[in-house]
C-alpha positions as CSV (number, residue, x, y, z in Angstrom):
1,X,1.2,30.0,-42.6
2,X,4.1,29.3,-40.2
3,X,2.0,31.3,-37.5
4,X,-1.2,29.9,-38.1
5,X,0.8,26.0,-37.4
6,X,2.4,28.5,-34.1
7,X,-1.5,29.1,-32.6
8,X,-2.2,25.7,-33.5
9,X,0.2,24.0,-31.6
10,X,-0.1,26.2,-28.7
11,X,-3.6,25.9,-28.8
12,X,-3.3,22.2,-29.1
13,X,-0.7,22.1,-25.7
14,X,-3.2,23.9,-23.4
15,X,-5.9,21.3,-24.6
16,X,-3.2,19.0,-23.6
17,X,-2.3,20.3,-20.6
18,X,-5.5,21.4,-19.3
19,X,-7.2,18.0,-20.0
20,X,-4.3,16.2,-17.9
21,X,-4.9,18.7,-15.1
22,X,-8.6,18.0,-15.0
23,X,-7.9,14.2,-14.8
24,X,-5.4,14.4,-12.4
25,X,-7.6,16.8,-10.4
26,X,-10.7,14.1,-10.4
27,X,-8.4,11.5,-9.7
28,X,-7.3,12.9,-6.4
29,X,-10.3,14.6,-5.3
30,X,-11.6,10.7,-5.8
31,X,-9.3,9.0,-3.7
32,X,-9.4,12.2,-1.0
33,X,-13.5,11.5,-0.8
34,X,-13.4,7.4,-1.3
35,X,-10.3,7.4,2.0
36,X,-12.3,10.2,3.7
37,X,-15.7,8.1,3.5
38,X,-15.1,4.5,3.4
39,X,-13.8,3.0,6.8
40,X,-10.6,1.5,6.5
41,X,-10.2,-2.5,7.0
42,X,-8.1,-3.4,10.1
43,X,-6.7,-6.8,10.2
44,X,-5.9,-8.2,13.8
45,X,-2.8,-10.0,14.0
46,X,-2.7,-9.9,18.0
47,X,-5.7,-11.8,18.7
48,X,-5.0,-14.2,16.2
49,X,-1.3,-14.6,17.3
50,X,-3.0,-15.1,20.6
51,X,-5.6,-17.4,19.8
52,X,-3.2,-19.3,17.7
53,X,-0.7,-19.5,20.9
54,X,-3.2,-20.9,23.1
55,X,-4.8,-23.7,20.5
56,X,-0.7,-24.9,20.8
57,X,-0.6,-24.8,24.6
58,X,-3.7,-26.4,24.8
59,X,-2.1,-29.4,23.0
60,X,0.5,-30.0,24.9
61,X,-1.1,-29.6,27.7
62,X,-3.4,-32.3,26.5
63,X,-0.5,-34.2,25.4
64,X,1.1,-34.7,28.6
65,X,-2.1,-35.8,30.3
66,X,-2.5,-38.7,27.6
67,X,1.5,-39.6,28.0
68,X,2.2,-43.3,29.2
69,X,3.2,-43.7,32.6
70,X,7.0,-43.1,32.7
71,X,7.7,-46.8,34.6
72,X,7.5,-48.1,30.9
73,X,9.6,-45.6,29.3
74,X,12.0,-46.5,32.4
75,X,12.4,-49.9,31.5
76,X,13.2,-49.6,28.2
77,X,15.8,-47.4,28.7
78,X,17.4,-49.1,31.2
79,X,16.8,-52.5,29.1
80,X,18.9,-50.5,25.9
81,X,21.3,-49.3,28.3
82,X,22.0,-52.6,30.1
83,X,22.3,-54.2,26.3
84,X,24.9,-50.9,25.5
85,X,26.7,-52.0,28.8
86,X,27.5,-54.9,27.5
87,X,28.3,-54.2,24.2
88,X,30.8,-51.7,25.9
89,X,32.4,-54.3,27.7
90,X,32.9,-56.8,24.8
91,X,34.3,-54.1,23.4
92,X,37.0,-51.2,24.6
93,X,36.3,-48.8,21.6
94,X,33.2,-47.1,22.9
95,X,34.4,-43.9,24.7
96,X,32.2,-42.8,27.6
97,X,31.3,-39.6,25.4
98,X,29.7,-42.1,22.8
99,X,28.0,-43.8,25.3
100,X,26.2,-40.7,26.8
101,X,25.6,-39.8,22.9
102,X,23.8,-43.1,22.6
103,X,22.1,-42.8,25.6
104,X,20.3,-39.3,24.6
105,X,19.6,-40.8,21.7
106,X,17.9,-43.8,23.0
107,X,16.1,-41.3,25.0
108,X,15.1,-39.9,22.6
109,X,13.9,-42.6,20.3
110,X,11.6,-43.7,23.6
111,X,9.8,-40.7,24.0
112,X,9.3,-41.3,20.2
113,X,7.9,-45.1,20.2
114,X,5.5,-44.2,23.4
């Protein structure tokens, strides 16, 4: 009896073994004909990095041909800094690196508003 259970379990092992080795033998010989057959999908990152690049330059190029002339940014710059003059001389706080401070950022708050 105990051999009889021996050749059964061997016998059920190299069922085992041998079905896995057939699977795993169709799954790669799958794969090797589907990758050897089918062409593989590329995706192109240049051109569209490229594309992408230009659309930007395109707008700011188009940007600065619709800016207002620079005579009105002018004046109200030199408007805020005449009203920051003085406020700086009502007042001897202000250092002169504050006042170039305010200046950029009236600057900036110009090129904002036009």
């Amino acid at each position: 009896m105990d051999n009889l259970e021996n050749i059964y379990m061997w016998s059920l092992l190299k069922t085992v073994l041998f079905s896995c080795i057939i699977i795993l033998s169709l799954h790669f010989v799958f794969h090797y004909i589907k990758d050897l057959l089918v062409p593989k999908k590329r995706k192109d990152v240049i051109s569209y990095e490229i594309s992408k690049y230009k659309d930007i330059v395109e707008n700011l190029i188009t940007q600065k041909e619709n800016k207002p002339s620079v005579s009105k940014e002018d004046k109200l710059l030199e408007e805020a800094l005449e009203s920051l003059k003085i406020w700086e001389d009502n007042d001897d706080t202000v250092s002169v690196v504050d006042f170039q401070t305010m200046e950029q950022d009236l600057t900036e708050y110009a090129l904002t508003q036009i």
